[in-house]
Structure formats: structure tokens, C-alpha cells
C-alpha positions as CSV (number, residue, x, y, z in Angstrom):
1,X,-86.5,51.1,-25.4
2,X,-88.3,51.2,-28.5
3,X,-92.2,51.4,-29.0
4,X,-92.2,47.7,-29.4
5,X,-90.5,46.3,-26.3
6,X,-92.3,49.2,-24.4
7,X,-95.5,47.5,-25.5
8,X,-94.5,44.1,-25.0
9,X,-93.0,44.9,-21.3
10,X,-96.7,46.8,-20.3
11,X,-98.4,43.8,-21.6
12,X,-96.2,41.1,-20.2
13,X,-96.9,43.3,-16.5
14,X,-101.0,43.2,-17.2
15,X,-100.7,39.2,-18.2
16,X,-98.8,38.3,-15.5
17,X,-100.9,40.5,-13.2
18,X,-104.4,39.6,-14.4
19,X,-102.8,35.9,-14.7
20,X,-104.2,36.0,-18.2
21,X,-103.1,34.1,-21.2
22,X,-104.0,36.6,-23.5
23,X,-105.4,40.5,-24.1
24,X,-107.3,41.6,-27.4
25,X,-107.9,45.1,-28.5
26,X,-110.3,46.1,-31.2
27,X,-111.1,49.6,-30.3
28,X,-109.9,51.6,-33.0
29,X,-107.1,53.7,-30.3
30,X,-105.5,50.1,-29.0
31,X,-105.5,48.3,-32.2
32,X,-103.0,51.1,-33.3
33,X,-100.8,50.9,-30.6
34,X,-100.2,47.8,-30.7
35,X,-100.0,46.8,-34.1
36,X,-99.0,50.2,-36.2
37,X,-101.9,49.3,-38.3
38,X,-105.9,51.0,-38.9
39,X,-108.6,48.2,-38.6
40,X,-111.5,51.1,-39.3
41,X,-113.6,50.8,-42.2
42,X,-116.9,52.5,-41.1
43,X,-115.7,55.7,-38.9
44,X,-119.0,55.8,-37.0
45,X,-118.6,52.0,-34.9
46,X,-116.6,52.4,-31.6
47,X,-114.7,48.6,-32.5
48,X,-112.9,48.2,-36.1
49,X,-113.1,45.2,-38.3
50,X,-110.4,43.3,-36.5
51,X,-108.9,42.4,-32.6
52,X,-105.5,42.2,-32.5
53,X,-104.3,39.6,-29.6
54,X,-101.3,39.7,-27.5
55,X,-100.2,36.2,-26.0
56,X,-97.2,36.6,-24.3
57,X,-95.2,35.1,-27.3
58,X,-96.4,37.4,-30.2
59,X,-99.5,39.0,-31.9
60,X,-102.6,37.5,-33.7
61,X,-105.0,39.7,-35.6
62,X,-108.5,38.0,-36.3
63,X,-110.6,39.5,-38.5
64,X,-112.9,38.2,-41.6
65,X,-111.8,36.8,-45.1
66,X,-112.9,40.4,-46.5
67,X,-110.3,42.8,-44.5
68,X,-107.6,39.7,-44.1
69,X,-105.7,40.3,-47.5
70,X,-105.6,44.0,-47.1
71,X,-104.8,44.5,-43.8
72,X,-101.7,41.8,-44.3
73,X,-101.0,43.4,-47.1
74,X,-101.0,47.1,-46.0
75,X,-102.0,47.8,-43.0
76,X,-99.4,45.0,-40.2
77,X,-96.2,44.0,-40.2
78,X,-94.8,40.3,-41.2
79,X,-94.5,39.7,-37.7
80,X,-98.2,39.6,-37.0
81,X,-100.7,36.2,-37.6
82,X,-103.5,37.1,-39.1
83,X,-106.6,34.8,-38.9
84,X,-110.1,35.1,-40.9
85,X,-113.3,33.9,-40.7
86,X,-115.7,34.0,-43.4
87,X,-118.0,37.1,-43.2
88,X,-121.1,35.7,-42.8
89,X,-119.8,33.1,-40.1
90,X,-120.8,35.0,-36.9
91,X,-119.0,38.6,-36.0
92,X,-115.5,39.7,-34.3
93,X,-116.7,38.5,-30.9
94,X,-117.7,35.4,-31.6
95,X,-114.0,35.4,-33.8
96,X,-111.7,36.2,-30.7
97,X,-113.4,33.8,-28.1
98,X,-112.9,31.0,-30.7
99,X,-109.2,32.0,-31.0
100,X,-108.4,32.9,-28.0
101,X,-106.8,31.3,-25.2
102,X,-108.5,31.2,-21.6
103,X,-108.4,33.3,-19.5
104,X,-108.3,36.0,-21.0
105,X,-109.4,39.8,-21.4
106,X,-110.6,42.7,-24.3
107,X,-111.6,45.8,-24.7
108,X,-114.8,45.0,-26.5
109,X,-117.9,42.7,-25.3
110,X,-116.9,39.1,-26.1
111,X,-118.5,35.7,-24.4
112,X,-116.5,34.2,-21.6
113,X,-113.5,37.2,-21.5
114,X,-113.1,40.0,-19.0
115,X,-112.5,43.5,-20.1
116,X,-109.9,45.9,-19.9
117,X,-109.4,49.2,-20.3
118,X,-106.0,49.8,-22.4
119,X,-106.2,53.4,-21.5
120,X,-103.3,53.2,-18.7
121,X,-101.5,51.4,-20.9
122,X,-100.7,53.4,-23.7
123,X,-99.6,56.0,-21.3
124,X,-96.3,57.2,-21.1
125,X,-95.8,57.9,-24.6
126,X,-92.2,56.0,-26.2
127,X,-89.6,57.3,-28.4
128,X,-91.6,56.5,-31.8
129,X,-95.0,58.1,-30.4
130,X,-93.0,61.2,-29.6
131,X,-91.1,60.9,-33.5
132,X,-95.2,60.5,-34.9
133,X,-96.1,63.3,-32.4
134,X,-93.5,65.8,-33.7
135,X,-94.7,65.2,-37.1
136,X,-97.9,65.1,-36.4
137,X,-98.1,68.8,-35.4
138,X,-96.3,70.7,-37.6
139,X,-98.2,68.8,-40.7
140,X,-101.3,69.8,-39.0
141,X,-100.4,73.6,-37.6
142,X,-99.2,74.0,-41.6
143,X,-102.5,73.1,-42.8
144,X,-105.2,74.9,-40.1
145,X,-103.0,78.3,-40.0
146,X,-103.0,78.6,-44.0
147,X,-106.5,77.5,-44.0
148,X,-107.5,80.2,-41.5
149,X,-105.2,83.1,-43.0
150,X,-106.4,82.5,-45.8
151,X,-110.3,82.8,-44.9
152,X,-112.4,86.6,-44.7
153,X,-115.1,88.0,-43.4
154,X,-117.9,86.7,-45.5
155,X,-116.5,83.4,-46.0
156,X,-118.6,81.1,-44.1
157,X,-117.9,78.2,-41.6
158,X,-118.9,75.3,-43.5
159,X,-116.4,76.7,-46.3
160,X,-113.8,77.1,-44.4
161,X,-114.4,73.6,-42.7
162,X,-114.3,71.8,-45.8
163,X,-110.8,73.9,-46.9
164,X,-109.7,72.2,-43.4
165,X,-110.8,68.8,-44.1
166,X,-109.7,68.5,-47.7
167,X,-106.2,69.7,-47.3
168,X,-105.8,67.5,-43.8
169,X,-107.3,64.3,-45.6
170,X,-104.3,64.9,-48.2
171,X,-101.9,64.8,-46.0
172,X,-102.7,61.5,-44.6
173,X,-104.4,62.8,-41.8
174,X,-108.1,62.6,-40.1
175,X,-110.4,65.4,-38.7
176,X,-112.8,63.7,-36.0
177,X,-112.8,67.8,-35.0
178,X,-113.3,70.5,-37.3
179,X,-115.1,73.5,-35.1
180,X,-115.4,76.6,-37.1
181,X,-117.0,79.4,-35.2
182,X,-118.0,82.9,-36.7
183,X,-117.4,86.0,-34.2
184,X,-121.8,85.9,-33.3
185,X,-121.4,82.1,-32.5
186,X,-118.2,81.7,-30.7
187,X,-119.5,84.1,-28.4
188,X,-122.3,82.2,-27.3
189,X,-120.9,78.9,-27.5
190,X,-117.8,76.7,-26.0
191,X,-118.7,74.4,-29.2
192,X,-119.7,76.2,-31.9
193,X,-120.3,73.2,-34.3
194,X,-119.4,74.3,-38.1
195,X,-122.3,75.7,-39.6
196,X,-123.5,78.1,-42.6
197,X,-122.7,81.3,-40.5
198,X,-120.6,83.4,-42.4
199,X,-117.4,84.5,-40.1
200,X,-118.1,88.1,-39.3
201,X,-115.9,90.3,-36.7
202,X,-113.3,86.9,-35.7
203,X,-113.9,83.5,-36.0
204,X,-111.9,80.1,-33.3
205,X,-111.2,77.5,-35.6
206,X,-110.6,74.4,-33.2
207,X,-109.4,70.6,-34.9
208,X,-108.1,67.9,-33.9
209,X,-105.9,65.9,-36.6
210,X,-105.1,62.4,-36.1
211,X,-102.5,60.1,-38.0
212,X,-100.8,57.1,-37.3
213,X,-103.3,56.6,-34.3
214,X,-102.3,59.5,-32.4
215,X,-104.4,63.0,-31.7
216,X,-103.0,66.2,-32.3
217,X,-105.7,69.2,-31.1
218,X,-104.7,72.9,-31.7
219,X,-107.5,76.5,-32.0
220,X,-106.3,79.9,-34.3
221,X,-108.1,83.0,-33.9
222,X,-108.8,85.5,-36.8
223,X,-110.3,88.5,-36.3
224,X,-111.2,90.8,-38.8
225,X,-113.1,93.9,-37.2
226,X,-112.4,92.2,-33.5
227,X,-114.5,93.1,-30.5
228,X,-112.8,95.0,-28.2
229,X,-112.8,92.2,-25.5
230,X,-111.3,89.6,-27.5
231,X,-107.4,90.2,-27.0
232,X,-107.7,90.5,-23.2
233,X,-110.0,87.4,-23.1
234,X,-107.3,85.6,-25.2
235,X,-104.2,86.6,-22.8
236,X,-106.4,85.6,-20.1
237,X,-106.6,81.8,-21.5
238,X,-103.3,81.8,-23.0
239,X,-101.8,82.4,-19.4
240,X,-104.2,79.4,-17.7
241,X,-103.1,77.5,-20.4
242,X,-99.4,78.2,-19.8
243,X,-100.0,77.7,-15.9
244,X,-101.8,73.9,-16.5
245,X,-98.5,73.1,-19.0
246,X,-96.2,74.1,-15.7
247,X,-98.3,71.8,-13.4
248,X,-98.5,69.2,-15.5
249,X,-94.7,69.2,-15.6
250,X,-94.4,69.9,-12.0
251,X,-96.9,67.2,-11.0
252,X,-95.7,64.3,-13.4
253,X,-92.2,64.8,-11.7
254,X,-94.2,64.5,-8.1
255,X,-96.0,61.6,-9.1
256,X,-99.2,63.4,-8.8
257,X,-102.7,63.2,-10.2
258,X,-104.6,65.2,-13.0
259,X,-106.7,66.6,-9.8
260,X,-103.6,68.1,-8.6
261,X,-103.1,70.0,-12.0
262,X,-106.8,70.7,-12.1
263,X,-106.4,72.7,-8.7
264,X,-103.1,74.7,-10.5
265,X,-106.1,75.4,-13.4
266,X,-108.7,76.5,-10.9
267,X,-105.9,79.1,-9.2
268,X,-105.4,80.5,-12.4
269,X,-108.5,81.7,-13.9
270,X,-109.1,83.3,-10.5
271,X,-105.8,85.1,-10.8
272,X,-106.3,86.5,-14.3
273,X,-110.0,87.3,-13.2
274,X,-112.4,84.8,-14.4
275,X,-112.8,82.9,-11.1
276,X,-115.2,79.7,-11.8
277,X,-114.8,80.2,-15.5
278,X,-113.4,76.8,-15.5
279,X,-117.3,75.3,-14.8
280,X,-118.6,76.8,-18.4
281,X,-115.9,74.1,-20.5
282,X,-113.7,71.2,-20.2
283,X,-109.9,72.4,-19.8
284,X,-108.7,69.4,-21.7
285,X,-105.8,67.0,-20.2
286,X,-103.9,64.0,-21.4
287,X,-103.7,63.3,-25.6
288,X,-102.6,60.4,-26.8
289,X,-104.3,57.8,-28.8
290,X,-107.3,58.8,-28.3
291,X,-108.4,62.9,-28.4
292,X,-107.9,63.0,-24.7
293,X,-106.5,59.4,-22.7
294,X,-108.0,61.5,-19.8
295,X,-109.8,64.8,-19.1
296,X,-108.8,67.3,-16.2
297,X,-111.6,68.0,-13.6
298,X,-111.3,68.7,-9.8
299,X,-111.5,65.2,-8.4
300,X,-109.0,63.6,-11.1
301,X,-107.2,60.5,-9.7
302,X,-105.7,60.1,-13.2
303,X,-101.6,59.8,-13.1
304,X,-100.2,62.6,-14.7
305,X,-97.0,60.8,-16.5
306,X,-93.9,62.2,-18.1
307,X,-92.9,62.6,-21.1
308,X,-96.6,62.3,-22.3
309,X,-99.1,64.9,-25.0
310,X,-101.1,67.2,-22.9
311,X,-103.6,69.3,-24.8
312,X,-104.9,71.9,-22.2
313,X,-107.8,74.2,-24.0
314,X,-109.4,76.8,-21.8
315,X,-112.0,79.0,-22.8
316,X,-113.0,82.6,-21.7
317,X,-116.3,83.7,-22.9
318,X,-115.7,83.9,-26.7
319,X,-111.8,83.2,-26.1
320,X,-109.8,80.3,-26.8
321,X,-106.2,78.9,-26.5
322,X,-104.9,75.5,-27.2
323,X,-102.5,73.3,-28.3
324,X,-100.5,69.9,-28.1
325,X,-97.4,69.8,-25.9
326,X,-94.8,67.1,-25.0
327,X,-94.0,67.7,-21.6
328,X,-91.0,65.8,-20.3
329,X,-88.6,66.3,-17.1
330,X,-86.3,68.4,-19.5
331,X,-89.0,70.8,-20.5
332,X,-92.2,71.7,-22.3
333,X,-92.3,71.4,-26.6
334,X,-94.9,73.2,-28.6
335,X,-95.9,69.9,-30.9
336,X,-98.3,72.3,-33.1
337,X,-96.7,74.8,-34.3
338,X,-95.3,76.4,-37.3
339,X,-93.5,79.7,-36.4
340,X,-95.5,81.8,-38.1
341,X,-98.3,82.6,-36.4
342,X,-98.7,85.5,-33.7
343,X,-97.5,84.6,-30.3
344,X,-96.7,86.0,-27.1
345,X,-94.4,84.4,-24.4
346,X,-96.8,84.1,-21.0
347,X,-95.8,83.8,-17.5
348,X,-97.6,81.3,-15.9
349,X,-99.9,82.5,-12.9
350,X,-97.4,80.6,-9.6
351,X,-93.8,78.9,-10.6
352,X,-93.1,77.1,-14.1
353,X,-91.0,78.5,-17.0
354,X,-92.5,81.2,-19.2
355,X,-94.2,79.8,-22.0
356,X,-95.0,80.8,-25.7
357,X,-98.4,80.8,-26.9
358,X,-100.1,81.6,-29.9
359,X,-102.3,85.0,-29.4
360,X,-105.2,86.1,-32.1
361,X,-104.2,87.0,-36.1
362,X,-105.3,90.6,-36.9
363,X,-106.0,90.8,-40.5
């Protein structure tokens, strides 16, 4: 089944379930998955400058008579109606609950609709997600491991940030994340927000790239005069990291929850000796179209589903590993990756396939 009729047939299912006539989406995430297309024009707003509508019998984009031409033009396919109002004739909401059928449902605040959240239904991931995935990750590994071999000592964050961004933007692809921590500040902190620090002894570079709609998060580590915990700290959350990518696989083929991975995760920073360690950061969880469709934690009732993008990212005091993974019934694929960065292949702490994962760069 192609993305397409996947869509269609999830849509259909919440229509027919919701006994709505139609669902709009115009929250950046959904508007993608659905149509292919971007409807962002100011990064900072939470909805884009146009709803895309599903009916049962095809899809509608409304938006106003300045984004219309381009985003027919370049951004959706001939198969999808676009409708404008003039600009200064009322906003988006006010657009959709004009056009719109009744009853019906968005993912944004309009008069008289109900709201959904599209989250469940952009999970599992289809064939064409995967294909975007794939390419996704190596285009975004490429870039963040030169970046970071290429960076010293006395280069600071904000320099090496910017190297990130530039070389990512020219590859068709966005940076929400760019964290660029010097050895002092990635000690203290699980976010070390880029600043003007210059690197020092090692430095976790952390980003998350997205293209096409989807989210691809992966952290190096560089060390240059390296502290003598950081190696050990590093195994220690490459091999929780490697036991959450065996639960997820062993849970999705249960039909269990992320709780139920969370609890694999909780057994495993106890086993490599940092019992509760989980409590100082998030661990991560699904990835999708969004950075995370949902984040691990102990009382998790979200489905864990197969094949779907897990980015798992523990932390040990000053430590970091993480990357994006498609993990299927057949098995577990690195989606950020390049081959040439250090790795080591890690056991899992309880049952799961050993599992390769990228360890610190000694320069």
C-alpha cells in the first residue's frame, strides 16, 4: 500500500468513526502528511498558512490569495483543490469553517469544529516515509559527522552551530535542533543550548534535521583531551540505548505500550550502574513527523507500532548516545549513519540482538 491509500484508508476509519464529513489539518506535522507539501512561512507559529481538508472523496487546501499560487505551483500536487481568501478577509479559521462541511474536526481552534489529534494517525510509518527516512539520515549523519571532525578545541559552539546549519539548510533540510556543547557545559547540562563557549576537552553535538516533514535526531562526541570518565559513561548509554531499540522491537511485536519499553529502559541504567539516571533527562521514543510523535516515560499508554522511527537518547552525566532507527518485525536499521564514524557493537542489558552504536571520536 502506498503512502497515499495508507492515508486515505486511516482517514476513511476516523470519518466513519467520528461520523464526520470532513478532517482539516494545519499544523505544520499533518499538513505534510497528508499533502507532501510545506504550508510554513513564519517558523515560530504552531499552525501554517493553510488547512488542508480531507472529505472522504479527495483533498481541499484553503489558504489566502497570497500563498495560493505558490503553494499550487510548488508546494501540492494536481490532485489537490486549493481555495483562497483574500488576506485581509478574516484568518485560516474563519477560512475552513466557511468551507467546510458539518460535522466536522481539525487540529487547530476553528468555530463550530471538534479537534483532533493526528498524532495516532501518522503512526505506523508507510513504504514512502521509510524511502524519505532512509534518506533523510544518511544526508544528515554526512553533514553533522564532517561538521564535527572537522571542529577543534578552541573553536567555539556558536561556530560550529552555524557550520551545522548552513551546510544542512543546503541540503534541503531544517535544524529545529542544533545543541553544541563544550566539554565544561555538557557536563553540567542535559541541554547545553549552543552558546559562545569555546569546546575545550570534548564537546556532544546533538540535531535534529527535518526534510520532507519527517525528523531525523542523531548526537557525535569529540573529544580532544577527554576526561577520563567520558568513554565509560558513553558505553554505559550506548548499551541503554541498544536495550530500549530491543524493547521497542520486542513490544511492537506484543502489541504493547511505550510504558512497557520505558520499564526495559529503567532495567538498564540500573544494570550498567546508573540506577535512576533515567529521572535527570527524557530517553526519547517515537519520531516521525514531528521530533518525537510520543515520548517514553514510566506510565506510557502510547502503542508502540512496527515498522515505525524510534529515536531513543539517553544521557549519563556528561554522556550521550542517539540516533534514529527503523525498527520493523525483520530487524532494527541504523537510519543515521554514514560508516565512518567510531562504533562499537553493544549487547543489550536482557534479550534483543546485539546492536552497533556510534561511541566518542578521539582526535
Amino acid at each position: 500500500m502506498d503512502h497515499s491509500e495508507a492515508v486515505t484508508e486511516r482517514l476513511d476509519a476516523l470519518l466513519t468513526d467520528r461520523d464526520l464529513e470532513a478532517v482539516w489539518f494545519a499544523r505544520p506535522p499533518s499538513f505534510t502528511w497528508l499533502t507532501g507539501g510545506n504550508n510554513v512561512v513564519d517558523r515560530s507559529a504552531g499552525v501554517g498558512v493553510a488547512a488542508a481538508g480531507y472529505d472522504g472523496d479527495g483533498v481541499t487546501v484553503v489558504t489566502n490569495n497570497i500563498e495560493a499560487p505558490r503553494l499550487a505551483d510548488e508546494e501540492l500536487s494536481d490532485a489537490v483543490t486549493v481555495e483562497s481568501i483574500d488576506w485581509y478577509d478574516g484568518g485560516l479559521a474563519d477560512a475552513v469553517a466557511a468551507h467546510s462541511p458539518k460535522p466536522a474536526a481539525a487540529d487547530f481552534d476553528v468555530p463550530g469544529l471538534e479537534s483532533v489529534d493526528a498524532t495516532p494517525l501518522r503512526q505506523p510509518m508507510t513504504d514512502a516515509d521509510v524511502e524519505r527516512y532512509r534518506s533523510l539520515g544518511a544526508d544528515a549523519a554526512e553533514v553533522v559527522e564532517s561538521v564535527v571532525r572537522e571542529a577543534s578545541a578552541d573553536d567555539r559552539e556558536r561556530e560550529v552551530g552555524g557550520r551545522l546549519r548552513d551546510r544542512l539548510f543546503a541540503r534541503g533540510i531544517d535544524s529545529p535542533v542544533v545543541l553544541v556543547g563544550s566539554g565544561e557545559r555538557a557536563s553540567k547540562y542535559r541541554h547545553y543550548t549552543t552558546r559562545d563557549a569555546e569546546l575545550g576537552d570534548y564537546a556532544l553535538v546533538s540535531v535534529t534535521a527535518v526534510r520532507d516533514g519527517l525528523h531525523a535526531s542523531i548526537t557525535r562526541t569529540i573529544a580532544f583531551d577527554a576526561p577520563e570518565w567520558l568513554d565509560e559513561r558513553t558505553e554505559a548509554a550506548t548499551r541503554v540505548e541498544a536495550s530500549a531499540l530491543a524493547a521497542t522491537q520486542s513490544v511492537g511485536r506484543e502489541g504493547g505500550t511505550a510504558g512497557d519499553v520505558f520499564e526495559s529502559i529503567q532495567d538498564a541504567y540500573a544494570a550498567v550502574g546508573y540506577e535512576g539516571e533515567w529521572r535527570n533527562h527524557h530517553q526519547g521514543g517515537a519520531a516521525g513527523y514531528a521530533g518525537r510523535e510520543w515520548f517514553g516515560n514510566p506510565d506510557g499508554e502510547d502503542p508502540v507500532h512496527l515498522p515505525m522511527a524510534y529515536a531513543w537518547n539517553p544521557t549519563v552525566q556528561g554522556a550521550k548516545s542517539e540516533d534514529t532507527h527503523l525498527v520493523t518485525d525483520e530487524g532494527i536499521e541504523l537510519l543515521t549513519g554514514t560508516g565512518d564514524w567510531p562504533t562499537e557493537t553493544v549487547d543489550p542489558v536482557g534479550d534483543g540482538p546485539a546492536i552497533a552504536r556510534h561511541t566518542v571520536l578521539h582526535r
